[in-house]
C-alpha positions as CSV (number, residue, x, y, z in Angstrom):
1,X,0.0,0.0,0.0
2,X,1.1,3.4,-0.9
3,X,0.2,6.8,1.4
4,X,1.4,10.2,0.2
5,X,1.8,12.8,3.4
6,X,3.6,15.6,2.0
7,X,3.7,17.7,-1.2
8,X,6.3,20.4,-1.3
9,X,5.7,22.6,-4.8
10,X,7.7,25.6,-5.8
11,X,5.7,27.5,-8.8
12,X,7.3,30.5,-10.9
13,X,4.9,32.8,-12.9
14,X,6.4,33.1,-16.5
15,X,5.8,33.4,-19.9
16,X,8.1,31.5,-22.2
17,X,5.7,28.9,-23.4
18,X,5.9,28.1,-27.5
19,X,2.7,30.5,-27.4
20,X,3.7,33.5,-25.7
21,X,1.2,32.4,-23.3
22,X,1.9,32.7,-19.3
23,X,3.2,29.4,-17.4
24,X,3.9,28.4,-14.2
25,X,7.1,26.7,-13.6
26,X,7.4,24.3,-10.6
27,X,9.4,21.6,-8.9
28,X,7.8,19.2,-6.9
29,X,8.9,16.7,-3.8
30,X,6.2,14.2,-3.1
31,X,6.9,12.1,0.5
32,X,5.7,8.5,0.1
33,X,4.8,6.0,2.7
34,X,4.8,2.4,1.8
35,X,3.7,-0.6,3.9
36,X,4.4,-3.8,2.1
37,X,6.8,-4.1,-0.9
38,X,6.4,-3.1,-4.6
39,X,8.2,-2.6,-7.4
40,X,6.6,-0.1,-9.3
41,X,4.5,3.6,-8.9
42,X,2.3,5.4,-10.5
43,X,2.4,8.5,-11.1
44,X,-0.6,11.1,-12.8
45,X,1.2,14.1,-14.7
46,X,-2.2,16.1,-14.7
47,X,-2.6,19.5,-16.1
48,X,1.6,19.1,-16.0
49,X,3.6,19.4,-18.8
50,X,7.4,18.6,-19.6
51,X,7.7,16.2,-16.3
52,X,11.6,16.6,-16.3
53,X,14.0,14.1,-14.6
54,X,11.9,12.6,-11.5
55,X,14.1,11.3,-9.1
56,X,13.2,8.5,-6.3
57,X,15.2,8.4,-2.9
58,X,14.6,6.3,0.2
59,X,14.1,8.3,3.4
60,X,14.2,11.9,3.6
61,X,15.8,14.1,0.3
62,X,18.4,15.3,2.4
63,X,19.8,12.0,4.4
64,X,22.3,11.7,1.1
65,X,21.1,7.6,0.0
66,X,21.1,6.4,-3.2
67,X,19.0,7.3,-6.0
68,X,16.1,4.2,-7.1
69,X,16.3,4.3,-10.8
70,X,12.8,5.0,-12.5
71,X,11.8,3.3,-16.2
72,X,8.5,4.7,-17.6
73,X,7.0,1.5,-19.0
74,X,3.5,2.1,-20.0
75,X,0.2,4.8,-19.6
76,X,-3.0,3.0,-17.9
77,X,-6.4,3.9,-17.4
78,X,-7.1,7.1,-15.7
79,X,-4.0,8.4,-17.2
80,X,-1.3,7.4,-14.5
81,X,1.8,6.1,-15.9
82,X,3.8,3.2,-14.3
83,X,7.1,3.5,-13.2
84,X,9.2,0.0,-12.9
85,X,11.7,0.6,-10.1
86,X,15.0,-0.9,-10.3
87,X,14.9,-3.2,-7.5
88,X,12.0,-3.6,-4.8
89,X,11.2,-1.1,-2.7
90,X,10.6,-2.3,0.9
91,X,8.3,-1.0,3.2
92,X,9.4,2.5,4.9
93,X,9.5,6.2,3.2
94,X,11.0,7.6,0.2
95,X,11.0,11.1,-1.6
96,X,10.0,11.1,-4.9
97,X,11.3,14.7,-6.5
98,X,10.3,16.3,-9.7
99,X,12.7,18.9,-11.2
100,X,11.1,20.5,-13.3
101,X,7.4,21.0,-15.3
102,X,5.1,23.7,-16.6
103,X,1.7,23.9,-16.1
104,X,-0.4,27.1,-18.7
105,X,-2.3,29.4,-17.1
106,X,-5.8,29.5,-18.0
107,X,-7.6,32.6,-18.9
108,X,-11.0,32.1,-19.3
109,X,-12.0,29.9,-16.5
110,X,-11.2,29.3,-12.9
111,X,-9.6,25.6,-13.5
112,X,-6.1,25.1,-12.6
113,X,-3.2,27.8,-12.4
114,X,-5.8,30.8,-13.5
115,X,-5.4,34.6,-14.6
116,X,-7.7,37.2,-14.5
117,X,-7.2,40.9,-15.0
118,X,-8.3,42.9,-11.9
119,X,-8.1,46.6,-13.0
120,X,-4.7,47.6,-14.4
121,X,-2.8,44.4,-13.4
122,X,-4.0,40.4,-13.2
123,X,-3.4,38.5,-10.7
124,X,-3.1,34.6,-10.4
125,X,-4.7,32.3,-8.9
126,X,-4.8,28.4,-8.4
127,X,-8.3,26.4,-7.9
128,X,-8.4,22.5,-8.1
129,X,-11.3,20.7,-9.6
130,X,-11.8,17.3,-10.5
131,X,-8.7,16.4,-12.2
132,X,-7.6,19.8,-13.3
133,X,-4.6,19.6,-10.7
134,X,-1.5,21.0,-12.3
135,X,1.0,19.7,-10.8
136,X,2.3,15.3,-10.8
137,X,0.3,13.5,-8.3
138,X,1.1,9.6,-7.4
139,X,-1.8,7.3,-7.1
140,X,-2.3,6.9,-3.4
141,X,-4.8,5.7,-0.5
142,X,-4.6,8.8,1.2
143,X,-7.1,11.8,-0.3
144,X,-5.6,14.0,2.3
145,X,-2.1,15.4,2.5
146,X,-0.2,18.5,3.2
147,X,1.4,21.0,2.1
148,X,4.2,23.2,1.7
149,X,4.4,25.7,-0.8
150,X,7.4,28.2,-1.9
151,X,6.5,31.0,-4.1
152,X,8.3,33.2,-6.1
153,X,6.7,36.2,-8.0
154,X,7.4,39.5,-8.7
155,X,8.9,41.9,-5.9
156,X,5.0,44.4,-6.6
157,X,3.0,41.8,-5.2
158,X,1.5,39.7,-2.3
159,X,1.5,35.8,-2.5
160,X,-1.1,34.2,-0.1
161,X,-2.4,30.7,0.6
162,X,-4.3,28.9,2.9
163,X,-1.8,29.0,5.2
164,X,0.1,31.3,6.9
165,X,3.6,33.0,5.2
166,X,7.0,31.4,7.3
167,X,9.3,33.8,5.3
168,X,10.5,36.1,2.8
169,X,13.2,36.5,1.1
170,X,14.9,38.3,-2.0
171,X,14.8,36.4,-5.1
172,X,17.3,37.8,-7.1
173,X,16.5,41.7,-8.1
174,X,13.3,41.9,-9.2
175,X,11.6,38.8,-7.6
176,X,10.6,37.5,-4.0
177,X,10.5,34.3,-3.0
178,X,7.9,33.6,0.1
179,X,7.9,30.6,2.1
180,X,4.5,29.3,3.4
181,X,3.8,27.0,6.4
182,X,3.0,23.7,6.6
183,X,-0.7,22.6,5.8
184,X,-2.6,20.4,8.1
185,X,-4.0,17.4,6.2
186,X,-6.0,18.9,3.6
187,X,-7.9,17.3,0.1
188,X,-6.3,18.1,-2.8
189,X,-9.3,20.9,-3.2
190,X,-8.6,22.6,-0.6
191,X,-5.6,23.9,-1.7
192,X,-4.9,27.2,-3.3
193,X,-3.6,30.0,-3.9
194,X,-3.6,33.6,-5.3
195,X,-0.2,36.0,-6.6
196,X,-2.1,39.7,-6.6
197,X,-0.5,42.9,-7.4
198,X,0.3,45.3,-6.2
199,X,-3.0,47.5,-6.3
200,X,-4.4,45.1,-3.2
201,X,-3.6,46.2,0.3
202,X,-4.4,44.3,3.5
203,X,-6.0,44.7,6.9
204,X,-5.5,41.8,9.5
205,X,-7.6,40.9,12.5
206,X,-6.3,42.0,16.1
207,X,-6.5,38.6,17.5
208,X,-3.9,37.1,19.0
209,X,-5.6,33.5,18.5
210,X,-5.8,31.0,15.6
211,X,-7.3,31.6,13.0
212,X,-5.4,35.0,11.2
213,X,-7.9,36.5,9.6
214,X,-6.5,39.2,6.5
215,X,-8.8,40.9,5.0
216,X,-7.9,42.1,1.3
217,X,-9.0,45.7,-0.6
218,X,-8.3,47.2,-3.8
219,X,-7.2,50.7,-2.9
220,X,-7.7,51.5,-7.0
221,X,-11.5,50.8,-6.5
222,X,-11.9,52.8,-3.7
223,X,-10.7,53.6,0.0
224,X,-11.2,51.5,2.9
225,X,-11.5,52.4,6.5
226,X,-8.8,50.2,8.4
227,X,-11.1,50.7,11.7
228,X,-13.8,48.8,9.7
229,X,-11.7,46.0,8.1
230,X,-10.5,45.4,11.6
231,X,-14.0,45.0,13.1
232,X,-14.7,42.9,9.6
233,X,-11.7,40.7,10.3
234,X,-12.4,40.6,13.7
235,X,-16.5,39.3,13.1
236,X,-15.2,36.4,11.0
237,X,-12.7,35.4,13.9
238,X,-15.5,35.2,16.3
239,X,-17.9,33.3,13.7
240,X,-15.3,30.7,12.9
241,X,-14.9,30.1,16.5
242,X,-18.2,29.6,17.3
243,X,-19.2,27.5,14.8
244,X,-15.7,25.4,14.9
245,X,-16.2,25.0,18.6
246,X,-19.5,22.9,17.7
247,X,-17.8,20.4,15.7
248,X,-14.2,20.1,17.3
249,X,-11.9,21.2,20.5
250,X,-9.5,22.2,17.4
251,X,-9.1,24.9,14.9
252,X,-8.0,23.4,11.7
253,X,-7.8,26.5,9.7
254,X,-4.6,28.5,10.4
255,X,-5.7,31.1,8.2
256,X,-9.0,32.6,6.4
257,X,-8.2,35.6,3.9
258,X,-11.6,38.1,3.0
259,X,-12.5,39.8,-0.3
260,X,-13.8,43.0,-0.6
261,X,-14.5,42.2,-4.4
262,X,-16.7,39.5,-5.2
263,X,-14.0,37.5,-7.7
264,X,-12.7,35.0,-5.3
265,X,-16.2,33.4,-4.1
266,X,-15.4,29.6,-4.2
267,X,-11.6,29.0,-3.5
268,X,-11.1,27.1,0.2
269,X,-9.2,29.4,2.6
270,X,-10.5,32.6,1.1
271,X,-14.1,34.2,1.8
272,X,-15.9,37.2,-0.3
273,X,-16.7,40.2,1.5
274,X,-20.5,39.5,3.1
275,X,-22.2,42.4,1.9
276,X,-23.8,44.8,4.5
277,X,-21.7,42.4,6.9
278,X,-24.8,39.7,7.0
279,X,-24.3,36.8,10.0
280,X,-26.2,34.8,7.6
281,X,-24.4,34.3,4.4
282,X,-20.7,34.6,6.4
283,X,-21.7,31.4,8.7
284,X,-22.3,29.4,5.7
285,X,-19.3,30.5,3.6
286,X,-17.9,29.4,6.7
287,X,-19.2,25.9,6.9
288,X,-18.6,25.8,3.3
289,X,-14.8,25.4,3.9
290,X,-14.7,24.1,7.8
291,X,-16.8,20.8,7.3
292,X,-14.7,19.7,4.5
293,X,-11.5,20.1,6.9
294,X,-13.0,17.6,9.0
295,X,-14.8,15.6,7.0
296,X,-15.2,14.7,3.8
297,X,-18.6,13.5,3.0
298,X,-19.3,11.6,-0.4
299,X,-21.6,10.0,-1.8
300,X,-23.0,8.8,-5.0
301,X,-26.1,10.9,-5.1
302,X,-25.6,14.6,-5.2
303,X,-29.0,15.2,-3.5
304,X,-27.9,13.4,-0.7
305,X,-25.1,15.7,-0.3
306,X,-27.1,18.8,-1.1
307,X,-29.4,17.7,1.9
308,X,-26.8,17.3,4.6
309,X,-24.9,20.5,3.5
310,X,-27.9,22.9,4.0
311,X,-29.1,21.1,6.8
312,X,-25.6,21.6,8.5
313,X,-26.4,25.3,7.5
314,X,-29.5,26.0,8.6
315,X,-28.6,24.2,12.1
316,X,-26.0,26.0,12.4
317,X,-27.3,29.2,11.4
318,X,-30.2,28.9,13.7
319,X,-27.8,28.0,16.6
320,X,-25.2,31.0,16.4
321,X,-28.4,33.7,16.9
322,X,-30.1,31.8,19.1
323,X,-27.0,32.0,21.8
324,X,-26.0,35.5,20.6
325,X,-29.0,37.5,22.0
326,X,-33.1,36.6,22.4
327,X,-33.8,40.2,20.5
328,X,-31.5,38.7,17.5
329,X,-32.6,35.5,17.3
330,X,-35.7,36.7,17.4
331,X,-35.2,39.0,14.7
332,X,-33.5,36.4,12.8
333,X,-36.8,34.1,13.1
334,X,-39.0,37.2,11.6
335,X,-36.9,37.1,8.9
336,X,-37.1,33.5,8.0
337,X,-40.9,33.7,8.1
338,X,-41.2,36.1,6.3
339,X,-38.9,34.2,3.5
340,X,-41.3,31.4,3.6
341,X,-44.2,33.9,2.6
342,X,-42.0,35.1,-0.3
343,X,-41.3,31.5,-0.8
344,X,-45.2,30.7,-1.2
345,X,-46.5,33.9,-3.2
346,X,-44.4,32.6,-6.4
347,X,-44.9,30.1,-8.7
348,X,-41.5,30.0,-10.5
349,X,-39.6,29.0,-7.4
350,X,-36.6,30.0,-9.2
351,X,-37.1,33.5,-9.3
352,X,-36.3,34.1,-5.8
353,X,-32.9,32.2,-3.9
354,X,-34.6,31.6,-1.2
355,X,-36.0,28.8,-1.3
356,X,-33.5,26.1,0.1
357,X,-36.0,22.6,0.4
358,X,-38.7,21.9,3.0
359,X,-37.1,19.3,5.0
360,X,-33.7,21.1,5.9
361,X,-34.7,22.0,9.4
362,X,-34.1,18.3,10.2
363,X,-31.0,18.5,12.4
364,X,-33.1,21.8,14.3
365,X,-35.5,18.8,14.4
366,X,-33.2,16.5,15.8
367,X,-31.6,19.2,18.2
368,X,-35.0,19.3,19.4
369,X,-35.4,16.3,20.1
370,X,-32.1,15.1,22.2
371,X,-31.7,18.3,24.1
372,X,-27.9,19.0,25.5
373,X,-26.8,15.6,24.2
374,X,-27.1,16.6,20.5
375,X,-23.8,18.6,20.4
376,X,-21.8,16.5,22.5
377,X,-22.7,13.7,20.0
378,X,-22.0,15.9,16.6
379,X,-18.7,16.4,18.5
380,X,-18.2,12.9,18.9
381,X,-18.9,12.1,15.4
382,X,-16.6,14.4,14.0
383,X,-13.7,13.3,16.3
384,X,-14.5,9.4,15.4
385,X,-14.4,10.5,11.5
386,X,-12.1,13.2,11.3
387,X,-10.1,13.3,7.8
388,X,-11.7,10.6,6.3
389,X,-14.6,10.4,3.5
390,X,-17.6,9.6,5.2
391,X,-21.4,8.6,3.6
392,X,-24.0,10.9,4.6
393,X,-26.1,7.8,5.7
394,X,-23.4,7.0,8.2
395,X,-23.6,10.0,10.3
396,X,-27.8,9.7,10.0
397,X,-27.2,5.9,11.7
398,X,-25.0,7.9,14.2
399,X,-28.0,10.4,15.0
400,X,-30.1,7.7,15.4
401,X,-29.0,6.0,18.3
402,X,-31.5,6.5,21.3
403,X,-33.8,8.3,18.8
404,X,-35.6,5.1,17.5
405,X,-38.8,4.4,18.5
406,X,-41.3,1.2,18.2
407,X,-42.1,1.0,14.6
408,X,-40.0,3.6,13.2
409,X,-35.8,4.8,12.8
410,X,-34.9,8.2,12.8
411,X,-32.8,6.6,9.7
412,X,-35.7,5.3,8.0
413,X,-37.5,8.6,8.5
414,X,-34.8,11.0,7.0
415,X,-34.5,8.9,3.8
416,X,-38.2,10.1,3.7
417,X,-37.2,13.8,4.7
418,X,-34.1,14.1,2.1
419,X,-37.1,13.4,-0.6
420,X,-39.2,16.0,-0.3
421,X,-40.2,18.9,-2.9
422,X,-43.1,20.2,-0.5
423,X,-43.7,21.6,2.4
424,X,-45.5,18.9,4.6
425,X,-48.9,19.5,6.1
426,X,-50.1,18.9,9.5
427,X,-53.8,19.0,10.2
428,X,-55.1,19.4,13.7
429,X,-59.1,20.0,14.4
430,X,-61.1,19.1,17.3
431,X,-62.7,15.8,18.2
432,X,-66.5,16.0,18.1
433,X,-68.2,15.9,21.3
434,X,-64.6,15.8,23.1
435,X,-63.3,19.5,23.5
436,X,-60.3,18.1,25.1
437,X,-59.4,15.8,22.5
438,X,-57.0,16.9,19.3
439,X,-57.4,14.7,16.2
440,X,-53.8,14.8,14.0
441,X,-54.4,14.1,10.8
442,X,-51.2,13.3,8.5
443,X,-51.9,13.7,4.6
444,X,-48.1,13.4,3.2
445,X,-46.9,10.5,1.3
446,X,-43.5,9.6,-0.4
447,X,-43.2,8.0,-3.6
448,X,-44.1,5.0,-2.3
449,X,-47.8,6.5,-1.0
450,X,-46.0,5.7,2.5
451,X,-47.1,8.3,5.0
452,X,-43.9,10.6,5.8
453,X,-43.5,10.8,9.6
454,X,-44.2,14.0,11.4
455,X,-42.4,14.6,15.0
456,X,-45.3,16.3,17.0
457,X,-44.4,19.6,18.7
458,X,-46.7,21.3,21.0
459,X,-46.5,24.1,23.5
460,X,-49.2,25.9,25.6
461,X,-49.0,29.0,26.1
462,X,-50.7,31.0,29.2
463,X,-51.4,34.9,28.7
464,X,-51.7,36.1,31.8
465,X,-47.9,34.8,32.8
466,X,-46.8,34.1,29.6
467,X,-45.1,30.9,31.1
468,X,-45.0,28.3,28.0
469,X,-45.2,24.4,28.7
470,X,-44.2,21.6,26.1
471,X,-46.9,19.1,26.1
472,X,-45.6,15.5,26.4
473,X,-47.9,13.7,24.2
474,X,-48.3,10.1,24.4
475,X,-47.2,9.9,20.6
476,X,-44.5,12.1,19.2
477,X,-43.3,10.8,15.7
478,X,-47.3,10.8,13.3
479,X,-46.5,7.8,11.4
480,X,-50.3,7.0,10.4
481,X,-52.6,8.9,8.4
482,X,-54.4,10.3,11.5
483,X,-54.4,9.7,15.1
484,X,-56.4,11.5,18.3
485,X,-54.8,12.1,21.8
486,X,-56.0,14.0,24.3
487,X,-57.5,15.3,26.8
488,X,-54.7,18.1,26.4
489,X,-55.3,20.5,29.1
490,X,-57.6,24.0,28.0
491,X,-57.3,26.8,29.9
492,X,-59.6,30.0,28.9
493,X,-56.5,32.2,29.4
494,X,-54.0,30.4,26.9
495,X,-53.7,28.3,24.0
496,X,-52.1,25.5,22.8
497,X,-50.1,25.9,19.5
498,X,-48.0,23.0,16.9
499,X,-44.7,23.7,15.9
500,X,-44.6,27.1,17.9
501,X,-40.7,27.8,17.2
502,X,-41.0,26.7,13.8
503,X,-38.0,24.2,14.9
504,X,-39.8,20.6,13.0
505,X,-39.9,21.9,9.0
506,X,-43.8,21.2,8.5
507,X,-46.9,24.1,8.2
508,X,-49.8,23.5,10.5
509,X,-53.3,23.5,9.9
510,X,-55.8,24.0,12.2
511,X,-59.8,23.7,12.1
512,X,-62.0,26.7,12.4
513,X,-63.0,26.4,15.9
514,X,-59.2,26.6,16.3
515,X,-58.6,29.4,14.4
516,X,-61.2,30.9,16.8
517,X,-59.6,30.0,20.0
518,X,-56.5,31.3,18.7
519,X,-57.2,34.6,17.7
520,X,-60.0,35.1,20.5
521,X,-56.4,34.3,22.8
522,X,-54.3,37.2,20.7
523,X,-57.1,39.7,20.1
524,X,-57.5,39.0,24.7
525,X,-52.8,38.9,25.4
526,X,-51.8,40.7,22.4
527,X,-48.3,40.3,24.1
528,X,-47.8,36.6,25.3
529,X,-46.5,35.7,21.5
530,X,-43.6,37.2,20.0
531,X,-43.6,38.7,16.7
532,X,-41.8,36.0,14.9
533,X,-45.0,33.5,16.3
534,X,-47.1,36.2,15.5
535,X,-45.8,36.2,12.0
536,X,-45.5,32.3,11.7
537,X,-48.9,32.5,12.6
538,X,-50.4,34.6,10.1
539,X,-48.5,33.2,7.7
540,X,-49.8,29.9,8.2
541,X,-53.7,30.9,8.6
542,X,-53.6,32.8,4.7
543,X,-51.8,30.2,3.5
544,X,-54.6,27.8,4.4
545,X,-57.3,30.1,3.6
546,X,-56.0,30.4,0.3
547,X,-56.4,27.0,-0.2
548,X,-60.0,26.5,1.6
549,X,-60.9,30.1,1.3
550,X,-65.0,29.4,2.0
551,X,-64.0,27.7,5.2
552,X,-62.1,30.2,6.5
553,X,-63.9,33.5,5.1
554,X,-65.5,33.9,8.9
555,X,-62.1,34.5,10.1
556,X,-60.4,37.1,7.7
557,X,-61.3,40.0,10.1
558,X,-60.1,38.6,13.1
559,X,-57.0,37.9,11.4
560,X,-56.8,41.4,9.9
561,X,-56.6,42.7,13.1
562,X,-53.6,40.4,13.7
563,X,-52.1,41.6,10.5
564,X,-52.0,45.0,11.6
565,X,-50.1,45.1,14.0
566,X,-47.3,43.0,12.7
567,X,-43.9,44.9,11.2
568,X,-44.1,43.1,8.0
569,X,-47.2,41.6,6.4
570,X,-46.3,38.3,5.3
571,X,-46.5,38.2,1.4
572,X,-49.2,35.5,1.6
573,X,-51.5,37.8,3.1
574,X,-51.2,40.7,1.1
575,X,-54.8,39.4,-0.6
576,X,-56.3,39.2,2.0
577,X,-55.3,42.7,3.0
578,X,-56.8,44.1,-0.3
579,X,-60.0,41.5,-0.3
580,X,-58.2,40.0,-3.2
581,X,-58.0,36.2,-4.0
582,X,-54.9,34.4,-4.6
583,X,-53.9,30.6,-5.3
584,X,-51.1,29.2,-3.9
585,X,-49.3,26.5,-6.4
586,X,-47.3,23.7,-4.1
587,X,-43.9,23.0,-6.0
C-alpha cells in the first residue's frame, strides 16, 4: 500500500511557453509511505507538462542515499503512468522529486493555475477541480495530505495561501520568493492559492488566536477604513470560532483571507466580502470550507449531499443567533418567516434564492429532540471520522442512536425527509363531542404512497404569565394517516399551538373552531406571542385560507386585526389585505 503525506511545490509565474502564453514553472517533492513491498509507482502528470528528470530516494531528500532508478513502462487507465523501479522497494519512506514541469495558465475559466485581470494588473490564482490539478500527483490511498508551498513572484506583489507565510526572502532583483507553512491534512481541493499585485492592500484581525484573519482591498477601487476592516476581520474570527467550537476542541484553519470584491467566491481558505456584513451568508461560507476540513462527505447521489450540507447550515445558522441575544434571534426568526411567505406567493420557485428545500430543518428537528446531548454527539462524530470520506447515511445511523422508537428509525424517517419537494402539512381539528381531545391528521406520502412521519411539537402558552409548557404527548413521531390524543389540558386564558418555534420543518393547519380560539387568545394577550410566532402564525392561517378560502372567510377579520399590528405583512397575506384572492401553487 502506498500513502502520500507531504507535497512540497515551488511554482514561478512566467511566460516562455511556445505560445507566448503565461506558465507556471514548478518543482515538486512528493513524501511516500509504503507498507508492504512493490516494485513499481504510479504517477498522474495532470494538467503538467514537460515532467523533467523525476528522481526516487529512500528516506528523507536530504539524508544523502542512493537514488532508485525509475523506467517509464506504459500509460493506464485514468491516465497514471507506471514506473518499474530498479529493485524492490521495501516497506518504509521515500522522496519522490520532480525537477522541473510547466503547467499554462488559464484565462477564461477558474480551473487550474488561473489569470484574471483585476483593474490595471492580473493577478493569479490556483483552484483545483476534478482532475484539473496542475502539478504530478502519485496514485495513493490517502485523499488528504499537506502541504508546503514556496512562491516566487514579482517583488509588486502579495503571494497568499491557505496557510500562513514562514518567510520572505529576495529572489534575485526583481523577484521575492515567500515561504509558506505547513498545511494540516488537507484534500487536494482545498488547496490554493492567489499571486495579486500590487494595487491590493491588507487589513489583519487583532487577535492574538488561531485563526489570522487578512482581510484584502483594492485601494484602486476605492478607500477603505482600516477601523472597519479590523472590526470585519475581527467578526469572521469570532464566527469561525463559534461554529468550529460545535464540531471540534481544534481549529483546523490557520488562516482565512476576505474579499472585498466579489472575484474569489469559491476557493477554500478565502471568503468574499459578506455584503452589508450579514451573520447569515458569512456562517455558511464558513461551513462551506470548515466541514470539509473535518470531514469529507461523499456520496454517489448529489442530493444526498445537497441535503446534509444545507441542513448543516441551517442548524448552524439557527444556533449561532439563538445564543447570541433573544432580540436577535428573534429578529432572525422574523426574517425566515417572512422568506417562507415570499417562498409561497411565487410560482417559478426559481425566481427568488430563497427557497432552500422543505425538510432542511431536520438537524433543528433532531436538536430538538435530544436536548444538551445533541452537540456532545456531533462532537463525537466528528472526532471518530475526522479526515476521512464519510457517507451521509453514516452520520444519520449515528444520529439515530437512542432516537428510534417502536415502529419507526430516525434513519428510515430521514430517507423520507431528504425526498421532499413540498412543504409537509399537519392538520389538527377538534374531536366531536370531546373539547379536550385533538385529532392529528397526516396527509403526506413519499413516492411509495407511504405516509412521511411528522415529530409532534406542542406548546401551551398561558397569557396572563406568559409561562409556555411543552406538552408531552403520548405519541411524538405521526406515522399513520391520522391519530387523536388527548385530553390536552384547556385553559380559557391560553392556547395551545403546533410547531410554535418553527423548529420541525412542516406548516400547521388548524380547524375553524381553532382558528377561533387562537385569535380570541391574541385579540385577549396581544403580548404573550412574540412577533416572529405572530408572523408564523399569520403566515400559516392565509396560506390555508387560500387554499379552503369558503372555510375560513369567517375569520379574515379577526386575522386582519392580527395583520396589523405586525412589522411586516407576510406576502401571503397581502390578498387578504386588499380582499383579493390568490392561489397558492405547491412545488
Amino acid at each position: 500500500m502506498i500513502s502520500s503525506s507531504n507535497y512540497h511545490i515551488v511554482h514561478v509565474p512566467l511566460i516562455q511557453s511556445e505560445l507566448n502564453e503565461p506558465v507556471f514553472l514548478g518543482t515538486l517533492q512528493i513524501e511516500i509511505g509504503i507498507s508492504q513491498s512493490i516494485n513499481k509507482l504510479c504517477v498522474k502528470e495532470n494538467q503538467a507538462k514537460d515532467v523533467y528528470n523525476m528522481v526516487l530516494v529512500p528516506g528523507k531528500l536530504d539524508a544523502g542515499n542512493k537514488e532508485i532508478f525509475l523506467n517509464k513502462s506504459r500509460i493506464i487507465e485514468n491516465g497514471y503512468s507506471v514506473y518499474d523501479t530498479e529493485k524492490l522497494l521495501i516497506p518504509g519512506i521515500y522522496t519522490l522529486t520532480i525537477e522541473k514541469f510547466w503547467s499554462y495558465v488559464s484565462l477564461d475559466s477558474k480551473n487550474g493555475i488561473f489569470g484574471e485581470k483585476s483593474n490595471f494588473n492580473h493577478f493569479f490564482g490556483l483552484a483545483i477541480r476534478e482532475d484539473e490539478i496542475p502539478f504530478p500527483t502519485i496514485d495513493a490511498t490517502e485523499s488528504r495530505v499537506q502541504f508546503e508551498l514556496t512562491l516566487i513572484h514579482p517583488q509588486n506583489t502579495t503571494a497568499i495561501s491557505v496557510s500562513p507565510v514562514l518567510n520572505t526572502q529576495p529572489f534575485g532583483q526583481n523577484w521575492t520568493e515567500t515561504n509558506f507553512v505547513r498545511t494540516p491534512n488537507i484534500l487536494f481541493d482545498s488547496f490554493s492559492f492567489f499571486i495579486l499585485p500590487d494595487e491590493f492592500r491588507k487589513v489583519q484581525s487583532d487577535q492574538s488566536t488561531a485563526p489570522i484573519i487578512n482581510l484584502y482591498y483594492n485601494w484602486i477601487v476605492g478607500t477603505y477604513s482600516i477601523s472597519s476592516g479590523v472590526i470585519e476581520t475581527n467578526r469572521i474570527h469570532s464566527l469561525y470560532n463559534q461554529l468550529s467550537a460545535r464540531l471540534t476542541p481544534n481549529i483546523l484553519q490557520p488562516q482565512i483571507s476576505i474579499f472585498t470584491q466579489n472575484i474569489f467566491p469559491y476557493f477554500h481558505s478565502f471568503l468574499p466580502f459578506s455584503i452589508n456584513h450579514d451573520k447569515e451568508v458569512s456562517i455558511k461560507n464558513i461551513l462551506t470550507q470548515l466541514i470539509p476540513m473535518i470531514i469529507n462527505f461523499k456520496s454517489n447521489q448529489p442530493q444526498e449531499i445537497t441535503f446534509l450540507q444545507n441542513s448543516f447550515q441551517r442548524l448552524m445558522v439557527n444556533d449561532v443567533f439563538l445564543n447570541d441575544s433573544a432580540q436577535e434571534y428573534e429578529t432572525y426568526l422574523l426574517r425566515k418567516h417572512i422568506e417562507t411567505s415570499l417562498i409561497d406567493s411565487v410560482t417559478n420557485f426559481t425566481q427568488i434564492p430563497l427557497n432552500q428545500g422543505k425538510s432542511y430543518n431536520t438537524l433543528i428537528s433532531i436538536n430538538t429532540l435530544m436536548g444538551p446531548n445533541f452537540w456532545v454527539r456531533m462532537q463525537q462524530f466528528f472526532e471518530i471520522h475526522k479526515y476521512t470520506e464519510v457517507e451521509p447515511s453514516i452520520f444519520w445511523i449515528y444520529f439515530a442512536k437512542g432516537l428510534c422508537g417502536v415502529d419507526i428509525c430516525l434513519c428510515d424517517v430521514i430517507k423520507k425527509w431528504a425526498k421532499l419537494t413540498s412543504e409537509p402539512l399537519l392538520k389538527i381539528e377538534n374531536v366531536v363531542n370531546a373539547t379536550s381531545t385533538l385529532n392529528f391528521i397526516n396527509d403526506n406520502l413519499d413516492e411509495d404512497e407511504g405516509v412521511i412521519p411528522l415529530f409532534l411539537d406542542m406548546t401551551f402558552v398561558d397569557g396572563v404569565n406568559g409561562t409556555r409548557t411543552n406538552i408531552k404527548l403520548p405519541v411524538q413521531v405521526l406515522t399513520h394517516n391520522q391519530v387523536k390524543l388527548g385530553p390536552i389540558s384547556i385553559n380559557e386564558t391560553g392556547v395551545t399551538l403546533s410547531n410554535l418555534g418553527y423548529n420541525h420543518f412542516y406548516r400547521t393547519y388548524y380547524s375553524n373552531n381553532l382558528w377561533t380560539n387562537i385569535f380570541n387568545f391574541t385579540d385577549n394577550y396581544p403580548n404573550a406571542l412574540k412577533l416572529s410566532e405572530k408572523t408564523n402564525l399569520a403566515e400559516s392561517f392565509c396560506h390555508q385560507s387560500i387554499n379552503e378560502s369558503d372555510y375560513l372567510s369567517n375569520l379574515n377579520e379577526a386575522a386582519k386585526r392580527l395583520l396589523v399590528n405586525l412589522p411586516v405583512v407576510p406576502a401571503t397575506c397581502q390578498s387578504l389585505l386588499s380582499g383579493k384572492t390568490t392561489q397558492v401553487e405547491e412545488d
